[in-house]
N, C-alpha and C positions, 0 to 999 in steps of 0.2 A: 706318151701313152694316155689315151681319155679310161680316166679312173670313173666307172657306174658297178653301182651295186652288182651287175653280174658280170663284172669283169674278172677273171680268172687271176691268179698271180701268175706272175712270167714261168717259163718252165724253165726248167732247173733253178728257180728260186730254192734260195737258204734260208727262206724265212723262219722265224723261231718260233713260228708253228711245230716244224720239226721238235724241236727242246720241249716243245709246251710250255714256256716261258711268256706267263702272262705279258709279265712288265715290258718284255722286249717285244712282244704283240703288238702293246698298247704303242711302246715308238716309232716302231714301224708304222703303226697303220696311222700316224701321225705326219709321218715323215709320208706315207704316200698322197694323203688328205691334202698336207700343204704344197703339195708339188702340181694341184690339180684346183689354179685360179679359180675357174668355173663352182667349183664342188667349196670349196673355202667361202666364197663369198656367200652362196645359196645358203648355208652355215649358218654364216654370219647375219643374214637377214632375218632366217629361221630362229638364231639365240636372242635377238634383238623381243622376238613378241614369245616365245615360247623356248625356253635353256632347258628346259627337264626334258623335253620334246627334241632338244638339239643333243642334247645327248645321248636318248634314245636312238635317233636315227644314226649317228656316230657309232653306236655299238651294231646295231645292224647293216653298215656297210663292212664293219669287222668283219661281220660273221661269213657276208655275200665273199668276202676276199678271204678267204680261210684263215683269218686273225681274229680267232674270238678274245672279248672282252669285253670287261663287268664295266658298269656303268664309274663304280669307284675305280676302278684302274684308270680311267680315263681321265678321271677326276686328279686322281694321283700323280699321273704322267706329266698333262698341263701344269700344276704346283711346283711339280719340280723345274721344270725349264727357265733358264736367267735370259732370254731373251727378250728385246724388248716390243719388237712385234707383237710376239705374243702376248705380253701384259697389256698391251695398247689392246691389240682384240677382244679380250679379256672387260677390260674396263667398260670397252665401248659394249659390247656385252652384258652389261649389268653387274657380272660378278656371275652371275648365273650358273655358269660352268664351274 
């Protein structure tokens, strides 16, 4: 599935938009960001000269995919993760995020 900002969630999605559960917004829409190469990397070039900006536009693809989320949940979410990808991203990132 190519994940853009107007891309709908799948129908009969369970997403925890349903709950209203921030934090589980914030995984999900994590979980669908990293599943979409294209959209990761663009990210990632974007965190490299502008992170406050990358994580801007990360809370506005939340929103386009009906996963709203604060710029700290996001913040929150990444923090938590023991992966080392993602610390790798992260580094090469600045810290930014």
């Amino acid at each position: 599935m190519a994940l853009s900002p107007s891309t709908p969630p799948p129908s009969g999605d369970t997403s925890p938009q349903a709950s209203g559960d921030p934090s589980s917004n914030a995984a999900l829409l994590y979980s669908r960001i990293s599943g979409e190469a294209a959209l990761t990397q663009a990210l990632f070039r974007q965190a490299l000269q502008d992170p406050s900006g990358t994580l801007s536009r990360i809370v506005e693809i939340g929103a386009a995919l009906g996963l709203p989320v604060s710029v700290d949940e996001v913040r929150a979410h990444i923090a938590s993760l023991d992966d080392l990808d993602t610390k790798q991203w992260l580094l090469k990132a600045r810290g930014g995020l």
